[in-house]
C-alpha positions as CSV (number, residue, x, y, z in Angstrom):
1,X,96.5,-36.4,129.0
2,X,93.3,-35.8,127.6
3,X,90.3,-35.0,129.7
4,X,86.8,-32.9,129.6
5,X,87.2,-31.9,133.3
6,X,89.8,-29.7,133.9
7,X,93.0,-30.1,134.6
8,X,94.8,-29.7,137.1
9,X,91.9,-30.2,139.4
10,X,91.2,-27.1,141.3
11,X,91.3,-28.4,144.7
12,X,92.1,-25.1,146.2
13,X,92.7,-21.5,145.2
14,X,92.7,-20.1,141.3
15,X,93.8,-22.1,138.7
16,X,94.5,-20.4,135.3
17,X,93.3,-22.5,132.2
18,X,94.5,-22.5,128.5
19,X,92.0,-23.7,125.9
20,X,93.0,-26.7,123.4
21,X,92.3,-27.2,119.7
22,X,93.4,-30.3,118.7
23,X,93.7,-31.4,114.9
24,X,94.2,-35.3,114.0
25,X,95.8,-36.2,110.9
26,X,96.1,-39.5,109.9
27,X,96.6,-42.0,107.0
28,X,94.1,-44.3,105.5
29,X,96.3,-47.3,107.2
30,X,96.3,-45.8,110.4
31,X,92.2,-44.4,110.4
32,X,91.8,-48.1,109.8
33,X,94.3,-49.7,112.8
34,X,92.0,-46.9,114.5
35,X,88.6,-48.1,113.8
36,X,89.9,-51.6,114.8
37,X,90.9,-51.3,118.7
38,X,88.1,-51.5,121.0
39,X,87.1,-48.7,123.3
40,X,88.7,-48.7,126.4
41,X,87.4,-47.6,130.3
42,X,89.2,-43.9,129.9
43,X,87.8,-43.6,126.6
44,X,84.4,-44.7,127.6
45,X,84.2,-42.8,130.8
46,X,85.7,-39.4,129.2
47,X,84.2,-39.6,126.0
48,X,87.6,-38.9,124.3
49,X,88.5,-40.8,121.2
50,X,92.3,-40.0,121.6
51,X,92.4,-41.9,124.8
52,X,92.0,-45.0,122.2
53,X,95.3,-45.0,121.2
54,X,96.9,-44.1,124.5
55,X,95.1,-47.4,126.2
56,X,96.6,-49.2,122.9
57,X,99.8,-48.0,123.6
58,X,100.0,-46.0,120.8
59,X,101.9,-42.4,120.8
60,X,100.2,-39.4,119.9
61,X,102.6,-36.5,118.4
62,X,101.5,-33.2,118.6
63,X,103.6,-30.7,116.1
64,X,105.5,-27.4,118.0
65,X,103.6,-25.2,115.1
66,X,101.2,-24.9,113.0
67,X,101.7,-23.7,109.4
68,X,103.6,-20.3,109.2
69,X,104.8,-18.2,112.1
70,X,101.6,-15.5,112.1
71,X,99.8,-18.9,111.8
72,X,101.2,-19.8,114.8
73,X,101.0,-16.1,116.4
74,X,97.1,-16.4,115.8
75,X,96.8,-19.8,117.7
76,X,98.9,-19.7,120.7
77,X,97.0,-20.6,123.6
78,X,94.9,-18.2,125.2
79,X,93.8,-17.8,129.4
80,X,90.0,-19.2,129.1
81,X,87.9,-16.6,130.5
82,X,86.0,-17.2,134.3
């Protein structure tokens, strides 16, 4: 799921949080199909365009790494400090 609050929700106690950078990659047909769906509630309340094409039913992949392995090394996810 996408959100700008975080998740989990702390409702009690310490929660430890890992930051995300998210790249999007996609074809001219698909920027277009994009452009074309309407906004939906989660999308409007959050303010998170990738919500778009969860709403449209539409699967977002996510690859296991990026580039090369000291690629990958440099942007594993990290505790966000308090």
């Amino acid at each position: 799921m996408f959100s700008r609050q975080p998740i989990p929700y702390p409702r009690s106690g310490q929660v430890t949080y890992l930051r995300q950078l998210g790249f999007y990659a996609f074809t001219k047909e698909e920027l277009d199909a994009f452009r074309n769906l309407e906004q939906g509630s989660l999308e409007q309340a959050e303010e998170v365009e990738m919500l778009r094409l969860l709403e449209h039913g539409h699967r977002v992949r996510s690859p296991r790494q990026l580039g090369s392995p000291s690629t990958h090394q440099r942007t594993r996810c990290a505790p966000v400090p308090s």
